[in-house]
Phi, psi and omega in degrees: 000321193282347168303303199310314212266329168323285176325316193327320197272002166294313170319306179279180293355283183302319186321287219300300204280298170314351185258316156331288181319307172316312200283322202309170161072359186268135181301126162276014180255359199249060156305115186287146191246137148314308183246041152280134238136288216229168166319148155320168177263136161294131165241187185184088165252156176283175140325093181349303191258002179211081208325322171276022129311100153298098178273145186204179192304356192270000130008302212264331199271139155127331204210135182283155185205179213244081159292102194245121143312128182193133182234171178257004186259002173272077196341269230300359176298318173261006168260009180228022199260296189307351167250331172320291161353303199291295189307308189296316178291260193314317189281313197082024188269132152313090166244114196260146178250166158188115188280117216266116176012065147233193191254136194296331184279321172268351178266323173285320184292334096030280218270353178267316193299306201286339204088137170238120196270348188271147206263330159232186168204140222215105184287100203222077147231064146262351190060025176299319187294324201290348185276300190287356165282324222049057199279133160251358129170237170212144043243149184254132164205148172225140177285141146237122184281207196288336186255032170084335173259160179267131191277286221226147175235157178209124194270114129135198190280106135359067194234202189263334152304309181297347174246008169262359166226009169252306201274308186291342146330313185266314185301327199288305184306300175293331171301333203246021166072041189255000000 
């Protein structure tokens, strides 16, 4: 018995380095989604900016569009907001926001200092949509095509690389009905 416990820490050594070893070379932005694929989850949130406004998945129909998770209690939220910006103005991309378990009054005080890049901005703070997308947290953003389904999910910050070799390649492809 007392050999068994000599060995023990070689043993958690090989655990702890094969489990290292797996991970080397894995993207940490790239978290695989269930529902790619598949539809937005149905919901009914109000309007940000307009609380008796009722919103629902047809948000999403007609036009590919840029789905950003995004709350003001998040830094890097505010470090991808000026190429959100980029996009929406210079580019023309359709970016619907949802504004992540915050508070409404300080995401419209945001959104006047900052500027608003979203075409909607969608209020979840419960984090009901964001649960059923499976955000873990923000900034989050996913292609939605035209038709509502979800393309692409991309965990992390907006920047102008992300969006010339992950996002604009897949919006340009769904725009063109592919």
């Amino acid at each position: 018995m007392k050999r068994l416990f000599l060995f023990l820490p070689v043993i958690l050594v090989i655990v702890l380095g094969v489990v290292l070893f797996a991970g080397i070379g894995k993207d940490p932005n790239r978290l695989e989604s269930a529902l790619i694929g598949k539809p937005v989850p149905a919901f009914n949130l109000s309007d940000l900016a307009d609380a008796e406004r009722q919103l629902d998945g047809e948000v999403f129909r007609g036009e590919v569009s840029l789905l950003n998770v995004w709350g003001t209690w998040c830094p890097a939220c505010r470090d991808e907001h000026d190429d959100l910006l980029w996009l929406a103005e210079d580019k023309g991309v359709r970016i619907i926001g949802l504004n992540y378990k915050d508070n409404r009054e300080d995401a419209l005080v945001w959104l006047e200092r900052l500027g608003d890049p979203y075409a909607v901005t969608l209020y979840d703070p419960r984090g009901t949509l964001g649960f059923d997308l499976g955000v873990y947290g923000a900034p989050e953003t996913y292609v939605i095509d035209a038709e509502g389904i979800v393309r692409h999910r991309h965990v992390g910050v907006v920047n102008e690389k992300v969006w010339k070799e992950d996002l604009e390649p897949l919006v340009t492809r769904y725009r063109e009905g592919a």
